[in-house]
N, C-alpha and C positions, 0 to 999 in steps of 0.2 A: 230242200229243207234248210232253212239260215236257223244255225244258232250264236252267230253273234261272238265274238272275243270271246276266244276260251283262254287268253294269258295275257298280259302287259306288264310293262316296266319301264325304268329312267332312271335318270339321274332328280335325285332329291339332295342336291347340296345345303341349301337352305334350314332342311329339318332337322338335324344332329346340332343344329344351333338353337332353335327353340329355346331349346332344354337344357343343354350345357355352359349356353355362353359362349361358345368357341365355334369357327366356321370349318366343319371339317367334312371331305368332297366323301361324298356315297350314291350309291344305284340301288338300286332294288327291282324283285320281279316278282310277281305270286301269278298261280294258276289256278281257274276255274275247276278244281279237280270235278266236281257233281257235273258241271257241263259239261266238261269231257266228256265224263262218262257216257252222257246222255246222247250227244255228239255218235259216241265210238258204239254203243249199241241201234240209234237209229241205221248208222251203216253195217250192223250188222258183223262189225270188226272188234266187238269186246273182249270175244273168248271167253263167255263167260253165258251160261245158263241159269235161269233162274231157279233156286234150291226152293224146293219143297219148304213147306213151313213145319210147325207142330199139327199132329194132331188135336184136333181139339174137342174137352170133349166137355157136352154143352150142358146145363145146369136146370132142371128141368121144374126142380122142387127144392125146397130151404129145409127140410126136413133133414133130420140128422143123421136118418138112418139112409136117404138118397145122399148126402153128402159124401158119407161113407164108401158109399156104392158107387158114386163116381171118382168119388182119389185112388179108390183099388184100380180101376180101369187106367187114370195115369197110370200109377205105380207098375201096371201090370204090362203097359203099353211103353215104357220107360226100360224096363229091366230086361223087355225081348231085344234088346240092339235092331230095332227098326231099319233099315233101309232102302231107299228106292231103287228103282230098275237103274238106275247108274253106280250105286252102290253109297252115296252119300247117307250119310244118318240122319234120320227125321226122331224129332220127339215127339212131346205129349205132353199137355197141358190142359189143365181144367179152367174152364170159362169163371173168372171171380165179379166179376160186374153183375149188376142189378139187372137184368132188363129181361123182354120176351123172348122168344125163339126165333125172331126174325134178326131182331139184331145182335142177337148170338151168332146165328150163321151168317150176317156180315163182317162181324169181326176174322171171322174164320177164313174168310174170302180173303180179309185186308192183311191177312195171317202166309197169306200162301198156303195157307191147310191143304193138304192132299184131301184129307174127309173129316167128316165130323161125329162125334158121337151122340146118340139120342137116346135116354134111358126115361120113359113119363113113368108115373104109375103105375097103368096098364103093362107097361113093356116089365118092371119090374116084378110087379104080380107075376107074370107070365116067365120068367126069367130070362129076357132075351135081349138085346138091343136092336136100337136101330142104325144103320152108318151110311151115312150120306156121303156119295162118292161126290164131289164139290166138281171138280173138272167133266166128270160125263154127267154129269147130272144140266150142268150150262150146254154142252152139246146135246140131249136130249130134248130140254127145253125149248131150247131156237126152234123146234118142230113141232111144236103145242102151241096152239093161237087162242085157245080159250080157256079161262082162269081154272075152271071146274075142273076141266080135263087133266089141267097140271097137277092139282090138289089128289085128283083120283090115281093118277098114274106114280105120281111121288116118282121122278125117274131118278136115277144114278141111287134112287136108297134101296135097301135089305135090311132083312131082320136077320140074324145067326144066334143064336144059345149064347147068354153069358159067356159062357167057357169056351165056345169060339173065336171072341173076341180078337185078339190077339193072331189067330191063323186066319183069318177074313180080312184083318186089315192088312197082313203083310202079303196075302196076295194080290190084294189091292193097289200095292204101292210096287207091286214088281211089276203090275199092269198086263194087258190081255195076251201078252205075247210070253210070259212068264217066265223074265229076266230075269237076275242078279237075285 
């Protein structure tokens, strides 16, 4: 893998004169810190894992009393001190943009979301949610080759009780082996 000059530097005597009028001797150096980076994790030598995102939880209805319904699930998913099977803190966040359900859960994806929250009418009626496990839900998927079957299986998501909410997703983020 070439990534090309991660630092450079010289002598710039010429340039302190521009601007002052006076010829006075200097160097200088900057460094590609993002390349680094980029550099020091393709080898594998960052020391650094990637953190979990916010949960997100998705916006299903503009109605005031779904509005509601989903800022209590932040708040509620906010005030539990969330943390992953490493023991870092994850939050929670509600989806504010316009759009479908599809590119709700893209944004969640570009989020590092551990999962997503899903509350439609139906689930409301019903008083339950839905939470889409974002990481096994992708590993599930790779093993569904036809559209239907994805749609019917919904992998990585569950339904839990409103009131569950909270103890469903933190055992979610402790993961299968039931960490931290």
């Amino acid at each position: 893998m070439v990534f090309g000059s991660v630092g450079g530097g010289g002598r710039y005597d010429g340039l302190v004169g521009r601007f002052r009028g006076e010829d006075i001797p200097a160097t200088g150096f900057s460094i590609g810190v993002s390349r680094l980076q980029a550099a020091l994790k393709a080898l594998g030598k960052s020391g650094t894992e990637a953190a979990h995102g916010p949960v997100v939880v998705l916006v299903m209805d503009r109605a005031p009393d779904a509005m509601a319904k989903a800022q209590s699930f932040v708040t509620a998913l906010r005030a539990a001190d969330l943390r992953d099977a490493s023991g870092n803190a994850v939050g929670a966040e509600l989806y504010l943009g316009d759009s479908g359900m599809k590119a709700q859960l893209r944004y969640a994806d570009k989020r590092n979301s551990p999962c997503a929250i899903i509350q439609g009418g139906d689930e409301r009626a019903k008083g339950v949610v839905q939470i889409k496990d974002l990481a096994a839900g992708k590993a599930l998927a790779a093993g569904i080759a036809d559209h239907d079957a994805y749609r019917e299986e919904r992998p990585g998501q569950f339904e839990v009780p409103e009131a569950g909410l909270v103890a469903a997703v933190r055992s979610l983020l402790r993961g299968p082996k039931g960490g931290a």
